[in-house]
Backbone as CSV, one residue per row, in Angstrom:
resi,resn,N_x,N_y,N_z,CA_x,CA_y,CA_z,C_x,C_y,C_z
1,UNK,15.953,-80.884,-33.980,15.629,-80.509,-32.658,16.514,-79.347,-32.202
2,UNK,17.924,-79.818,-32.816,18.627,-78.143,-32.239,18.106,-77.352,-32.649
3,UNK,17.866,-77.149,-34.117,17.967,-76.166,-35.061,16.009,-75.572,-34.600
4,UNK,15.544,-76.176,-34.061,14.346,-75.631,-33.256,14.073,-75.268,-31.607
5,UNK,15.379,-75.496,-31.015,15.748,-74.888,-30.150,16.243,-73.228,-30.021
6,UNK,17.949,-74.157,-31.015,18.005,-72.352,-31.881,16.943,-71.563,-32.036
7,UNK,15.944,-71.769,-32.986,14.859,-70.966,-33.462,14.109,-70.460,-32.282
8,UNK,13.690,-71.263,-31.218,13.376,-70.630,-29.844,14.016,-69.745,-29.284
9,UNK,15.388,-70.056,-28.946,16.002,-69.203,-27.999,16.047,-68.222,-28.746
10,UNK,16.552,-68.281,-30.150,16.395,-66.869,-30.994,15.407,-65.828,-30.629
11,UNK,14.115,-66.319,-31.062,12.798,-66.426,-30.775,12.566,-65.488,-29.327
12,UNK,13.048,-66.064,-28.117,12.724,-65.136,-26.578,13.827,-64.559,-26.770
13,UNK,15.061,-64.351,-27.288,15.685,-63.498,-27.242,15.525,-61.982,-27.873
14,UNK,14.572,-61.858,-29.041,13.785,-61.239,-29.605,12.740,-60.226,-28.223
15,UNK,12.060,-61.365,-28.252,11.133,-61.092,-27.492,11.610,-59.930,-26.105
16,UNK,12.695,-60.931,-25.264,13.176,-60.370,-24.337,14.159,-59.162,-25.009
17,UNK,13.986,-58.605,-25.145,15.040,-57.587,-26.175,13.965,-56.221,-26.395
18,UNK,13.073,-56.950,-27.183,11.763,-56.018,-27.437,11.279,-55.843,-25.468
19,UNK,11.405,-56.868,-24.449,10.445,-56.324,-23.204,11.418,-55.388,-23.144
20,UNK,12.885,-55.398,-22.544,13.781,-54.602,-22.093,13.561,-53.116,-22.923
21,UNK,13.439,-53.147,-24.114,13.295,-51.841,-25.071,12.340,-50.916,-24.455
22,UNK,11.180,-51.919,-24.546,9.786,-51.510,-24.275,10.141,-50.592,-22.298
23,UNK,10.597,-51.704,-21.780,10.558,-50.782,-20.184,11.558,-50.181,-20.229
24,UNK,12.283,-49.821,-20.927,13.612,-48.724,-20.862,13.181,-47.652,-21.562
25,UNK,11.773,-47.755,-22.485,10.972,-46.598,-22.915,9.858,-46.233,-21.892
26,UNK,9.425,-46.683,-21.134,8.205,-46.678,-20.364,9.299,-45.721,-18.867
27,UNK,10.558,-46.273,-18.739,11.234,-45.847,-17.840,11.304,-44.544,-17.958
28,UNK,11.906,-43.864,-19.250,11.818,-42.845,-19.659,11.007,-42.134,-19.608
29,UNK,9.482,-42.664,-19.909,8.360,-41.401,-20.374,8.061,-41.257,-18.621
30,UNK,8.403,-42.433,-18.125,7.966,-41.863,-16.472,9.321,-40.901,-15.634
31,UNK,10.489,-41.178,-16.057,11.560,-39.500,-15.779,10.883,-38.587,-16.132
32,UNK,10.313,-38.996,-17.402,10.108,-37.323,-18.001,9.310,-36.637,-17.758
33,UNK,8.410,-37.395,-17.210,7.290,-37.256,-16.327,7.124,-36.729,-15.115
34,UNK,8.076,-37.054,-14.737,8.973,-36.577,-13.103,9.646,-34.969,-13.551
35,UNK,10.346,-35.250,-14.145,11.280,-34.048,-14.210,10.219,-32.815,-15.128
36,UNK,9.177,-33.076,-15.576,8.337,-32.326,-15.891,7.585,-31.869,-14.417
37,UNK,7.169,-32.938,-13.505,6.314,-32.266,-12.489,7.152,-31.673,-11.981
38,UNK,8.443,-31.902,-11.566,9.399,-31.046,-10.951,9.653,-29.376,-11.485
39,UNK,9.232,-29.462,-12.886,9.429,-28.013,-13.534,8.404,-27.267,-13.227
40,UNK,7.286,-27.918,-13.494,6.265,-27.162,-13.283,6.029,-26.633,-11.593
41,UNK,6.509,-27.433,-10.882,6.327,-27.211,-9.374,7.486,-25.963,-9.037
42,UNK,8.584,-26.118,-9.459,9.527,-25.124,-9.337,9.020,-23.562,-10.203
43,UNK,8.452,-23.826,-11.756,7.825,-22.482,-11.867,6.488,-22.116,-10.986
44,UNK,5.871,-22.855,-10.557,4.993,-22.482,-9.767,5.519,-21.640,-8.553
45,UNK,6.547,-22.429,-7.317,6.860,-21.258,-6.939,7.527,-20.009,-7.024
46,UNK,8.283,-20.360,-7.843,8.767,-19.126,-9.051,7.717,-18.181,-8.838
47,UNK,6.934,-18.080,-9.467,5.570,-17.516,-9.838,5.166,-16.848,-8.529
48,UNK,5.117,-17.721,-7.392,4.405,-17.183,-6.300,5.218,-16.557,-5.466
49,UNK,6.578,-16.814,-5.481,7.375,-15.410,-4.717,7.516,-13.980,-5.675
50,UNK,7.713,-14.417,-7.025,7.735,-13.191,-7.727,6.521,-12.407,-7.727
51,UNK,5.226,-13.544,-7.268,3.986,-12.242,-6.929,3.952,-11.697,-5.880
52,UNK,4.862,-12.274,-4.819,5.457,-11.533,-3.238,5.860,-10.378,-3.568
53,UNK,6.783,-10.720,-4.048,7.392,-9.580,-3.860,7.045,-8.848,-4.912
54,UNK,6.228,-9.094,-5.699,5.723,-7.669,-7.287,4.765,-6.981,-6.163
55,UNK,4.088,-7.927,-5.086,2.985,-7.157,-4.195,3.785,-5.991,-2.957
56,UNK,4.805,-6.425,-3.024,5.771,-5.446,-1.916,6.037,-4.306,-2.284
57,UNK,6.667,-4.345,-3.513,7.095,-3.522,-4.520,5.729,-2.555,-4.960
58,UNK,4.453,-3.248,-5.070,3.361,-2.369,-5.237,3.098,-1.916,-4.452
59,UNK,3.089,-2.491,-3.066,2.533,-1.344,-1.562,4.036,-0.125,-1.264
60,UNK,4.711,-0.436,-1.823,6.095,0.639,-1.532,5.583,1.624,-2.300
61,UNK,5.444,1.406,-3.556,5.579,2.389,-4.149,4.405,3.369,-4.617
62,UNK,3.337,2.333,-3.656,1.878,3.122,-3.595,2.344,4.362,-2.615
63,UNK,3.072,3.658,-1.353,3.364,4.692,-0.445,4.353,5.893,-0.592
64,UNK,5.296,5.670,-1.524,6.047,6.741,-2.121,5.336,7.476,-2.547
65,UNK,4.734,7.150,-4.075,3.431,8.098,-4.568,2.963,9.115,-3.811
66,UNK,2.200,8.505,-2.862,1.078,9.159,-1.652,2.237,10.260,-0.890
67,UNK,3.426,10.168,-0.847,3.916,10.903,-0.058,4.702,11.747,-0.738
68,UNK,5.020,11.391,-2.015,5.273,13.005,-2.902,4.310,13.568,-3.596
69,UNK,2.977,13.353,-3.472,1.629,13.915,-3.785,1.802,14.531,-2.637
70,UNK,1.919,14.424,-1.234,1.854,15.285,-0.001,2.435,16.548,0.006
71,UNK,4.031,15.904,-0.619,5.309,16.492,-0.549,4.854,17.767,-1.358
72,UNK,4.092,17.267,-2.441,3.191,18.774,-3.374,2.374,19.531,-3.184
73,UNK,1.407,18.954,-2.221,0.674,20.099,-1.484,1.307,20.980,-0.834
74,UNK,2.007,20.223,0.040,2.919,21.293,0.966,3.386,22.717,0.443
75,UNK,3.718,22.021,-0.946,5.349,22.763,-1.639,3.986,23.628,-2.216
76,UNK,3.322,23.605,-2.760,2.089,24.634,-2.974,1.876,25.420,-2.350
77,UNK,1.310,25.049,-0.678,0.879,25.738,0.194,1.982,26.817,0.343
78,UNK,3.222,26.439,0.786,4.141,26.740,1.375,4.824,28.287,-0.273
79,UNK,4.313,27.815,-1.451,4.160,28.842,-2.377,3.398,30.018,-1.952
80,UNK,1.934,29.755,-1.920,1.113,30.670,-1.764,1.413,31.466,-0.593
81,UNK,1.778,30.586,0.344,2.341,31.422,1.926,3.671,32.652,1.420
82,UNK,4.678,31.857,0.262,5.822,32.943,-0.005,5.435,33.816,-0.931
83,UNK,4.239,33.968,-1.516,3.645,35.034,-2.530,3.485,36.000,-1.570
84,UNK,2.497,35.894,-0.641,1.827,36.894,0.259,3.335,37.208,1.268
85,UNK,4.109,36.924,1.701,5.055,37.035,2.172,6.316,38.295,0.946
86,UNK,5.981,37.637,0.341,7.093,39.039,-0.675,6.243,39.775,-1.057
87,UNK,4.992,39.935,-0.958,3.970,40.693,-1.269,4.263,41.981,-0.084
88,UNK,4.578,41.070,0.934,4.410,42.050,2.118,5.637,42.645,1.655
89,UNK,6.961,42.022,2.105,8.400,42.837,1.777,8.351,43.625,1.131
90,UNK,7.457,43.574,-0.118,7.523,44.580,-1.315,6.802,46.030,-0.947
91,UNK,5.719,45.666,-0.065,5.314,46.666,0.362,6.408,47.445,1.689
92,UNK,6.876,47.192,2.432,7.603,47.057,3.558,8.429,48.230,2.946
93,UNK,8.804,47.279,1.725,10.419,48.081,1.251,9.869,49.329,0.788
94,UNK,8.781,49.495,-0.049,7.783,50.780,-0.224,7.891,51.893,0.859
95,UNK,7.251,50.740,1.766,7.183,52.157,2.693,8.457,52.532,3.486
96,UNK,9.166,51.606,3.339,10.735,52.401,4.001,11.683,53.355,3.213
97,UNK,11.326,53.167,1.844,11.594,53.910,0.899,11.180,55.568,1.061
98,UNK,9.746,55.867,1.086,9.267,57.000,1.105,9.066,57.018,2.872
99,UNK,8.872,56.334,3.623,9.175,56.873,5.203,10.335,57.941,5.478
100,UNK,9.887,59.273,5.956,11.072,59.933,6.604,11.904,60.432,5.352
101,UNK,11.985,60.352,4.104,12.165,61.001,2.967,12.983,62.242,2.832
102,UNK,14.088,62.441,3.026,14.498,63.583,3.160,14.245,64.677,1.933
103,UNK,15.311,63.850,0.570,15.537,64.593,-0.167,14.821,63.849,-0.881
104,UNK,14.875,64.307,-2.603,14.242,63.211,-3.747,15.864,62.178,-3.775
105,UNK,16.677,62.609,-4.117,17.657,61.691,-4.218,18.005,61.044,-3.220
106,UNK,17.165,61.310,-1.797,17.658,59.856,-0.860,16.368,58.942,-0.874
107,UNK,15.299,59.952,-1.276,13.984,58.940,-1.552,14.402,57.805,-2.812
108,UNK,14.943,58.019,-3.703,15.325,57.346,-4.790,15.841,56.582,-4.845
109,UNK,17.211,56.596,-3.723,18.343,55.567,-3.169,17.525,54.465,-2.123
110,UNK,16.419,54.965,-1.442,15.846,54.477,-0.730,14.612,52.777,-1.456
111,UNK,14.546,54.046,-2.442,13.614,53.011,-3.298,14.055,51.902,-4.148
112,UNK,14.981,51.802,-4.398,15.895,51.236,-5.458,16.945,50.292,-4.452
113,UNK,17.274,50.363,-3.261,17.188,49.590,-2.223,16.309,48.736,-1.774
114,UNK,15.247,49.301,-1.547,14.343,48.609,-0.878,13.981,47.461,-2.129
115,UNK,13.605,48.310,-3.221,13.147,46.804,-4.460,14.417,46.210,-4.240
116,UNK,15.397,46.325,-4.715,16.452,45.095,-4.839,16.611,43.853,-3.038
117,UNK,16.454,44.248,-2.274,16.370,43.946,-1.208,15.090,42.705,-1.130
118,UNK,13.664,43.329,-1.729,12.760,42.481,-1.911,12.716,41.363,-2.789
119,UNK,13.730,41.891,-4.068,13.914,40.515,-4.726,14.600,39.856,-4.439
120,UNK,15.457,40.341,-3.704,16.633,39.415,-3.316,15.966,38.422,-2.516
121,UNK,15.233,38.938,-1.163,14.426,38.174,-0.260,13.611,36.764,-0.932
122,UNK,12.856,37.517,-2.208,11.694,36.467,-2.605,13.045,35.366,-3.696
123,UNK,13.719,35.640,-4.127,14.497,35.028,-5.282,15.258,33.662,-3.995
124,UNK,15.957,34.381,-2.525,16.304,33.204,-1.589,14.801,32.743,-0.994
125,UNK,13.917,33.362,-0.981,13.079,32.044,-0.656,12.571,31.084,-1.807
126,UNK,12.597,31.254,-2.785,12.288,30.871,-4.257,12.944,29.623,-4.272
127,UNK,14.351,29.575,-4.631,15.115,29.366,-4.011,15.655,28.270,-2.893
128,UNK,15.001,28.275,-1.934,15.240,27.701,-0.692,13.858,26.771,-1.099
129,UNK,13.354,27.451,-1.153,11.970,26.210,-1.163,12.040,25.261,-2.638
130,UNK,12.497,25.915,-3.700,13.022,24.748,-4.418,13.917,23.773,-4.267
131,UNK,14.766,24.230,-3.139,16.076,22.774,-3.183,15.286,22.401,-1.839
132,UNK,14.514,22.415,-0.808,14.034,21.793,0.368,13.077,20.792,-0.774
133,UNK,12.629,21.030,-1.396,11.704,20.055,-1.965,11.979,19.251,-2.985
134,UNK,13.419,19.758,-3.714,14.362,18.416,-4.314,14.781,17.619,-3.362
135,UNK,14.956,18.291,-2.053,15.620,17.403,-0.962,14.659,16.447,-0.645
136,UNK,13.616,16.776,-0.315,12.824,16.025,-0.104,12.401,14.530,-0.761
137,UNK,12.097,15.537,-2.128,11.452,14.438,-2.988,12.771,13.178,-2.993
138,UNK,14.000,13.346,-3.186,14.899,12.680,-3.254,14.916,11.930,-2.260
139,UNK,14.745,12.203,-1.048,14.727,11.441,0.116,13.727,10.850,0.178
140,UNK,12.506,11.023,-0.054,11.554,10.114,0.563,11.569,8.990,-1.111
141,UNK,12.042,9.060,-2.550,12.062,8.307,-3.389,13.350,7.028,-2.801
142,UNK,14.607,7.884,-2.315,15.320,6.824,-1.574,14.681,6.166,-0.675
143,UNK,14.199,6.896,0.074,13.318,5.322,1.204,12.586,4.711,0.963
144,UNK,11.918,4.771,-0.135,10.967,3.801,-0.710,11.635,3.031,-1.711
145,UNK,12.734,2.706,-2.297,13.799,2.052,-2.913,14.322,1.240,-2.055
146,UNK,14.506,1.907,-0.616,15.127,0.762,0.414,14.170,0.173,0.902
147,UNK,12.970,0.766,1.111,11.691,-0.113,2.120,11.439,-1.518,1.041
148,UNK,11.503,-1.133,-0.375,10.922,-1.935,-1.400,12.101,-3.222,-1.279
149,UNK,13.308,-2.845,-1.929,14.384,-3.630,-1.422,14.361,-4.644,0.037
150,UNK,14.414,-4.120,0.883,14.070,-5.002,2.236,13.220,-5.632,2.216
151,UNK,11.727,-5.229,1.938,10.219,-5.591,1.554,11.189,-7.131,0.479
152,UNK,11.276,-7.130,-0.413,11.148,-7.699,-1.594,12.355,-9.078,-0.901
153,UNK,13.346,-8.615,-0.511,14.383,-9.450,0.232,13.856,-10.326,1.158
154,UNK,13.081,-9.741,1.950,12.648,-10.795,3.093,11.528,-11.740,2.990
155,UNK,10.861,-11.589,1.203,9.806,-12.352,1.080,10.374,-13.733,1.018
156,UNK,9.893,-14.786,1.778,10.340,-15.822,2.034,10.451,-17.077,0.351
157,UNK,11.304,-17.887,0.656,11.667,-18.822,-0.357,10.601,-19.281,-0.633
C-alpha cells in the first residue's frame, strides 16, 4: 500500500511538473507574443513619423527647387539686360572716343580708354551679378535646410 502510494505521489508529481513546464511554456509564447505586438506597434510608429517628416523634407525642398529655378530666370534675364547694357557702353565709349577728336594721337588715347573702360564696366557687372547670385543661391539653400529642420522637428511623436 505504501509502495503504491509512493508510485502515486511519484506519479502527480510527474504530472504536476509536466503542468507547471507546460504553463511556464505557454507563459512564454504569450510574452513573446506581447513583446512582439509591442515591436511591431513601435515600428509602426516609427514608420509613420519618419513618413512626417520624409513628407516635410519633400515639401521644403520642392520649395527650394522652385526658388532657385526662379533664382535662374532672373540671373538670365538680368544677363541679357547686361549684354545690351555693355553693348551700349561699348558703343558710348566709341563715340567718346572719336567725338571732338582733335589729333589722331588723342583720338587713339581716346579709344583705347574708352575700350578698357567698357570692359572694365561689363567684367564688374559680370562679376557682380555672379556673386549676387552665389549669394543668393546660398541663402535661399540655407533657408530651406532650416525650414526643413524646424518642419521635420516639430512633427509630432
Amino acid at each position: 500500500m505504501i509502495a503504491a502510494l509512493a508510485d502515486r505521489a511519484t506519479l502527480l508529481g510527474v504530472v504536476a511538473g509536466l503542468a507547471f513546464l507546460a504553463g511556464w511554456k505557454v507563459n512564454g509564447w504569450r510574452l513573446g507574443e506581447g513583446i512582439a505586438q509591442g515591436q511591431v506597434e513601435a515600428v509602426t510608429i516609427v514608420r509613420f513619423v519618419e513618413r512626417q517628416q520624409q513628407s516635410v523634407a519633400d515639401a521644403e525642398g520642392q520649395k527650394g527647387h522652385d526658388q532657385l529655378e526662379e533664382l535662374q530666370r532672373r540671373a538670365a534675364d538680368a544677363g541679357a539686360a547686361a549684354d545690351g547694357l555693355r553693348k551700349q557702353a561699348s558703343s558710348l565709349a566709341t563715340q567718346l572716343a572719336t567725338c571732338n577728336a582733335g589729333t589722331a594721337g588723342e583720338r587713339t588715347a581716346r579709344e583705347g580708354a574708352a575700350a578698357v573702360l567698357a570692359e572694365l564696366l561689363g567684367e564688374m557687372e559680370s562679376e557682380g551679378r555672379w556673386l549676387a547670385a552665389e549669394a543668393d543661391g546660398r541663402r535661399i539653400k540655407g533657408l530651406t535646410c532650416e525650414r526643413t529642420y524646424r518642419g521635420v522637428r516639430s512633427v509630432p511623436d
